[in-house]
N, C-alpha and C positions, 0 to 999 in steps of 0.2 A: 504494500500500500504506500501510493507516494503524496506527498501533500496538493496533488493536483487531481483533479477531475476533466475527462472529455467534454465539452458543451459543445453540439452540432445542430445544424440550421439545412433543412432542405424545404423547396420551395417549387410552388407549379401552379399554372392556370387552369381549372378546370374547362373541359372542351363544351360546358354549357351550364347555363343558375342551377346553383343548390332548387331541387323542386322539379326539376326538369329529368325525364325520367333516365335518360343517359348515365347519367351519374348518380342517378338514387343508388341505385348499389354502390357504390363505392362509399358516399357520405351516411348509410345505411351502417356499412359495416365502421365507422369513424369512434365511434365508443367501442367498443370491442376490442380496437387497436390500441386505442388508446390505454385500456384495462391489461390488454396484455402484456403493452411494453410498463405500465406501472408496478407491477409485479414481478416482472423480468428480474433476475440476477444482476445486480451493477447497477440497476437506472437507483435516481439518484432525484430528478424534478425534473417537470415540462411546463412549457410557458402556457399557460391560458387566459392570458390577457387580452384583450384588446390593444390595436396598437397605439402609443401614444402622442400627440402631437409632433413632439420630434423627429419621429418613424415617417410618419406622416409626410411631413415637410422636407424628408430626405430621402425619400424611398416613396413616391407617390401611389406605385402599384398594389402596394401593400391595402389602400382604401380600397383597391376593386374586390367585391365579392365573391367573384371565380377566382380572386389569389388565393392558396393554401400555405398556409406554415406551419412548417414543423419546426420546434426549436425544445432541444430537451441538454440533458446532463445526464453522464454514466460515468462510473466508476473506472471504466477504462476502456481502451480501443477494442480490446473483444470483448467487453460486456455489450456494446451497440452491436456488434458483429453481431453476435450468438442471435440478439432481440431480431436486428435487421432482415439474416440470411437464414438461422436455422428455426425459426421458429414460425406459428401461421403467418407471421408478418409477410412471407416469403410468396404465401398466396395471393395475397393481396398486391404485394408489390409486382410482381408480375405480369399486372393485367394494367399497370398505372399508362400504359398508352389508349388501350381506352377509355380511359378517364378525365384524360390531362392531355391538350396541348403540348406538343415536343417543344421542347425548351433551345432556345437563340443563344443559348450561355451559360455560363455555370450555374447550378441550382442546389449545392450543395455545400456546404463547408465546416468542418472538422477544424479544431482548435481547442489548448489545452488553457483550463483556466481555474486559479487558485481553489481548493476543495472549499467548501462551503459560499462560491459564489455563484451568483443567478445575472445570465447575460440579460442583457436590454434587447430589445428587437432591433433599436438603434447598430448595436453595437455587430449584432447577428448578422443584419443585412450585411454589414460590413465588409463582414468577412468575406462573400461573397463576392462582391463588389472587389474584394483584394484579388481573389481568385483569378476574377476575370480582367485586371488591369494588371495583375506584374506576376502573374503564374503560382501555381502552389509552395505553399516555405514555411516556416516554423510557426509562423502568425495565421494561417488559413492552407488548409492541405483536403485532402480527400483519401477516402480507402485506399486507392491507389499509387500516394504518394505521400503515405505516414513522414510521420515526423516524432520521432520522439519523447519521453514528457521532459521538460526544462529540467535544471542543474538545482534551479533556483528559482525562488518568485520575483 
């Protein structure tokens, strides 16, 4: 156990309004998922806030109604794994093209940050946003291009 925790942000439009029957399955199954990864081994919190003016102001997408966010905290890079890949999530997540809009750019980002803190949606987009201006690096990375946990806070 090291003094840090993983906090990661994935993000998607859906391909039509919550209500609209395209997507009733998927927003359908959205509690479930959510119960699962909160019981999962290593999760740790997930954001369910609304977003704040800030977010707002800096990330405008974020107000559209077909945006989705996810943005949680786990114990470490294979507790999300296990959540993500081995477990029902894996059902679900494999259908997320009919669901979602194929994504113009990064929609995901991984990032390690002090144990017992809770990222800002601000802060989440961010990383993102890092992703997709200056490549993946120790401040915003993906499955595919871990990073480490820091020396130090």
């Amino acid at each position: 156990m090291t003094g840090f925790h993983l906090a990661q942000i994935n993000v998607g439009r859906l391909v039509a309004p919550q209500g609209d029957p395209r997507v009733a399955e998927f927003v359908a199954q959205l509690g479930g998922m959510n119960a699962l990864a909160e019981r999962s081994p290593g999760f740790v919190w997930r954001m369910v806030d609304d977003a704040d003016d800030e977010a707002k102001a800096a990330f405008p997408e974020v107000v559209d109604p077909r945006f989705q966010i996810n943005c949680s905290v786990w114990e470490s890079v294979e507790a999300l794994w296990e959540y993500a890949f081995r477990s029902d999530h894996l059902r679900v997540l494999s259908r997320r093209r009919e669901w979602f809009e194929r994504p113009d750019g990064p929609h995901q980002a991984l990032w390690w940050v002090p144990a017992g803190h809770r990222p800002s949606l601000t802060d989440a987009m961010g990383r993102i946003a890092r992703i997709r201006d200056h490549g993946s690096g120790p401040d915003a990375f993906t499955f595919r291009d871990r990073h480490s946990v820091p020396a130090v806070v």
